[in-house]
C-alpha positions in Angstrom: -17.4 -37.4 19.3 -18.7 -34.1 17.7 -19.3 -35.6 14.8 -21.3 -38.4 16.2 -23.5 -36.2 18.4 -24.3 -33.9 14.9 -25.3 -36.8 13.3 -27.4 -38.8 15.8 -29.6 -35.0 16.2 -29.7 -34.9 12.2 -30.8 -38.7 11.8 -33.8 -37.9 14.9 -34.3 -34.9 12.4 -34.9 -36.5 9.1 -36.3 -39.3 10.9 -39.4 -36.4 12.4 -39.4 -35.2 9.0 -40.3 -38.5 6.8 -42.9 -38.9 9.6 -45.1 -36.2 8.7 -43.9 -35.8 5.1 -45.7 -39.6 4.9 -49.0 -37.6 6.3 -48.8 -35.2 3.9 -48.7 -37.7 0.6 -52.3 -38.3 1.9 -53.6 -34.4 1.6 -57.2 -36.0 1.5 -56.2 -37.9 5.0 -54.7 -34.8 6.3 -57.8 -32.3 5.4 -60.4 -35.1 7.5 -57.9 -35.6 10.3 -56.5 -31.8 10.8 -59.3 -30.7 13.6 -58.2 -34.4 15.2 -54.2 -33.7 14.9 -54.7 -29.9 16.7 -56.9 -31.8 19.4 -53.3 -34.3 19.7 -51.2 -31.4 20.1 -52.7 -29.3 22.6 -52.7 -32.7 24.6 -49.2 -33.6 24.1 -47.9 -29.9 24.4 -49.6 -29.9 27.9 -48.0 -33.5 28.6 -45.1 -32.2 27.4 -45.0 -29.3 29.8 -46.6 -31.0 33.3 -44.9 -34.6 32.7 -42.0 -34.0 31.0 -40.6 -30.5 31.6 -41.7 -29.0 34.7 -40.9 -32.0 36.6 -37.2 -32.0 35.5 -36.9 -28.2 35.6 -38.5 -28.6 39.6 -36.1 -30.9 40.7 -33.1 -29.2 40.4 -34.4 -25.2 41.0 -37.7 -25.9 43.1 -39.3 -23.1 41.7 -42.4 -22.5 39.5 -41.8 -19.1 38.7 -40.1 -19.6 35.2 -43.4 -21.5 34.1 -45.0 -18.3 34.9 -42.2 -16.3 32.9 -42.6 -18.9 30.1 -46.3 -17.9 30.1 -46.1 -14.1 30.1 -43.3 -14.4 27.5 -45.2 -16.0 25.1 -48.6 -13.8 26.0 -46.2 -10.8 25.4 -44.7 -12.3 21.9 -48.6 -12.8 20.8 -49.5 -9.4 21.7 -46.6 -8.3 19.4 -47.6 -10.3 16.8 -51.0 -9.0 16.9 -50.1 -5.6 16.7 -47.6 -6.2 14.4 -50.4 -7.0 12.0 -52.9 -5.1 13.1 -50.5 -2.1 12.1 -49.8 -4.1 8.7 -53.1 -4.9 7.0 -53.3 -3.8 3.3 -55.8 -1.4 1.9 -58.8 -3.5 2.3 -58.3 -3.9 6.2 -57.4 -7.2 6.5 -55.2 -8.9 8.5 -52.1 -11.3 7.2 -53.4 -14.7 7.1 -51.2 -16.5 9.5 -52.3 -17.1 12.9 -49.8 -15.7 15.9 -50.1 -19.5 16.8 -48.1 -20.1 13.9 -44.7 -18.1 15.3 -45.5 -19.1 19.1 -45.7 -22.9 17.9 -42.2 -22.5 16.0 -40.5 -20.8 18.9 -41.9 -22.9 21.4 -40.8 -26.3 19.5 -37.3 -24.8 18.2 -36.7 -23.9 22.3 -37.9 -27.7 23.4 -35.7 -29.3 20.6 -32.6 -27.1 21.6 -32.8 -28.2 25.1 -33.4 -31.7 23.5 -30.1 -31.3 21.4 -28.4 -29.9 24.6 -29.8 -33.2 26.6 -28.2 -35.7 23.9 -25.0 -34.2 23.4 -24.4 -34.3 27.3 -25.8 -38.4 27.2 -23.2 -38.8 24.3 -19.9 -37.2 26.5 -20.9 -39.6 29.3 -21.1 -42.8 26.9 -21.4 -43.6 23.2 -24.4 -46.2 24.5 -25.9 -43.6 27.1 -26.1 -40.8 23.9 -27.9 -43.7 21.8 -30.4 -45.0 24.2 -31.5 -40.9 25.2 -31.5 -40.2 21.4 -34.2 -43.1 21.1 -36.3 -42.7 23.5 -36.1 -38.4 22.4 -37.0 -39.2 19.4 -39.8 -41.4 19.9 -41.2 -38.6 22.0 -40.9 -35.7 19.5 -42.0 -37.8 16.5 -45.6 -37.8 17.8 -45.5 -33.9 18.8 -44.1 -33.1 15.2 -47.1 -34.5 14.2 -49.6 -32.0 16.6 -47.1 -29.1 15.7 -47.7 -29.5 12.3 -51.2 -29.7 12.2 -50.6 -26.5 14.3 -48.8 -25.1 11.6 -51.0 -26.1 8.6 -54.4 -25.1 10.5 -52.4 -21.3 11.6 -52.2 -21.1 7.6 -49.5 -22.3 6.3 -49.4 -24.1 2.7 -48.3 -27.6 3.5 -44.9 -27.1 2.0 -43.5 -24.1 3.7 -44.9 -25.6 7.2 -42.9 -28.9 6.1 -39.9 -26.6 5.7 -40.5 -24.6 9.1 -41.2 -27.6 11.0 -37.8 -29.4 9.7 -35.9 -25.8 10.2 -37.0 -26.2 13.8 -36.3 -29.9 14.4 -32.3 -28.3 13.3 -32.8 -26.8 16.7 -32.0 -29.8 18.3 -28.2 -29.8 16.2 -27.8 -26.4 17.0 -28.1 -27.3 20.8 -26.3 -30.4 20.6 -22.9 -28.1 19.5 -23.6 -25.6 21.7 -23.8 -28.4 24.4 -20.7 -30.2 23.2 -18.5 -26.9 23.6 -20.3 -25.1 26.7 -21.4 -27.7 28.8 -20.1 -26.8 32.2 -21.5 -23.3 31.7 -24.9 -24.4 29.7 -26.0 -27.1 32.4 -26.9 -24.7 34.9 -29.3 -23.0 32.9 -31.3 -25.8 31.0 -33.1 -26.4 33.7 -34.7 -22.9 33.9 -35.3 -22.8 30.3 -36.9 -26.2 30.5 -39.7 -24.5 32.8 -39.6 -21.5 30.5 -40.5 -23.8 27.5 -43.3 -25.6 29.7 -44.6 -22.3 30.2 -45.1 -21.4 26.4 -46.2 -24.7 25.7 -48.9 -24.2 28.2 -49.9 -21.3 26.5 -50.0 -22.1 23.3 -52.3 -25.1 23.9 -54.6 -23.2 25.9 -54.5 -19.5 24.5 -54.5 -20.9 21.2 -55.5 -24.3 20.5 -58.3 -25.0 22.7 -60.3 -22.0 21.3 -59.4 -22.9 17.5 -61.2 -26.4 19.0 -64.2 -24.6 20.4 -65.2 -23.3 17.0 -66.3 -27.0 16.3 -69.9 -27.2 16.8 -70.7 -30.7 15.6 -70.6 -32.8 19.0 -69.4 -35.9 17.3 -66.5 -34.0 16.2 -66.1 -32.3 19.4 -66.2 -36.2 21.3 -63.6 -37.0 18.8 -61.7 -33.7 19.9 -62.0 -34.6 23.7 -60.7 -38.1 22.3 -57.6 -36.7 20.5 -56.4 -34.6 23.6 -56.5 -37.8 25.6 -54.6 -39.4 23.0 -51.9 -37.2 23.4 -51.7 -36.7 26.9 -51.8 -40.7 26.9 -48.9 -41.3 24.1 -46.7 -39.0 26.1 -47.3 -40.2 29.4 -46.3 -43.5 27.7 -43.0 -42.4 25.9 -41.9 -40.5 29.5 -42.8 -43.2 31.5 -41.6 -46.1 29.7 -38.7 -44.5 27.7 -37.5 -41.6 28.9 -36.9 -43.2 32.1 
């Protein structure tokens, strides 16, 4: 059963990887599209948190406070990273090039796809049928986020191959979840629901620390109308996938 739990999590892997490595065959594509694929990720990391995440972490601990954790943890990884660099520039003065949303976006989506993993392996130990349907309808929902996250990643700063890399590096997440699942699942379930609200909270932040004033820089108002668009695209395609699939 192990062995089929690994490599349904690796398939949903690759499967998030080819996605995006197809985008990124079309660099021209990706340099018109890149303002439009942030916009789609700050909408689908806030669906993500308020329809997806919050609502499963609030039915079983009816609390809100680890959203609010989630929030102050990621505030207080940003600050490090800000002072982490500001304490590192070279001679000139200036600062590394990567944007802290960079390492919040990668921490934030390797904690989401762990839970993921964590999610499936449990489906898997209840049926080999139940494991396949919540693998589907997972991966349909992260396929479209990988897509805003790397945009995230690119726009942060990143050369397109090393945010390929990351991204896949943190899709793993979910295997590394699945196995932790498989072995310590009476003592992991009681947790996943707190760090479900923990992960809503830095996905919160991330799309409104970080995102939505990388957005405001835009001036042009048709690109801005497209913007508006994008982040009601995402919200949409994930109200969609939790609605109609996750269910």
């Amino acid at each position: 059963m192990l062995l089929i739990i690994i490599t349904a999590l690796f398939l949903m892997s690759l499967i998030s990887f080819f996605g995006v490595s197809a985008l990124v065959v079309r660099k021209d594509l990706l340099k018109k599209i890149l303002s439009l694929l942030v916009a789609f990720s700050a909408g689908s990391l806030l669906a993500t948190a308020f329809l997806e995440l919050i609502p499963e972490g609030y039915e079983q601990t009816s609390s809100l406070l680890f959203v609010i954790i989630g929030i102050m943890l990621f505030f207080a990884i940003e600050s490090v990273i800000h002072w982490h660099h500001s304490h590192n520039s070279d001679e000139d003065g200036h600062f590394h090039k990567l944007h802290p949303s960079v390492y919040l976006s990668l921490i934030g989506d390797a904690v989401h796809n762990f839970v993921d993993g964590a999610i499936i392996a449990a489906s898997f130990l209840i049926s080999i049928p139940s494991g396949i349907a919540t693998t589907i309808a997972i991966a349909a929902h992260e396929i479209p986020q990988e897509f805003g996250d790397f945009a995230v990643l690119i726009s942060g700063g990143l050369k397109v191959g090393r945010a390929l890399l990351l991204n896949f590096l943190s899709a793993v997440f979910a295997v590394l979840g699945g196995i932790t699942s498989y072995f310590l699942l009476s003592k992991l379930s009681y947790f996943i629901p707190f760090v479900n609200l923990i992960a809503a909270g830095g996905l919160i932040y991330i799309a409104t620390a970080d995102l939505f004033p990388k957005l405001h820089e835009e001036k042009d108002y048709r690109k801005v109308l497209l913007q508006a668009l994008g982040i009601i695209l995402g919200i949409l395609v994930i109200w969609i996938l939790v609605t109609f699939m996750v269910e």
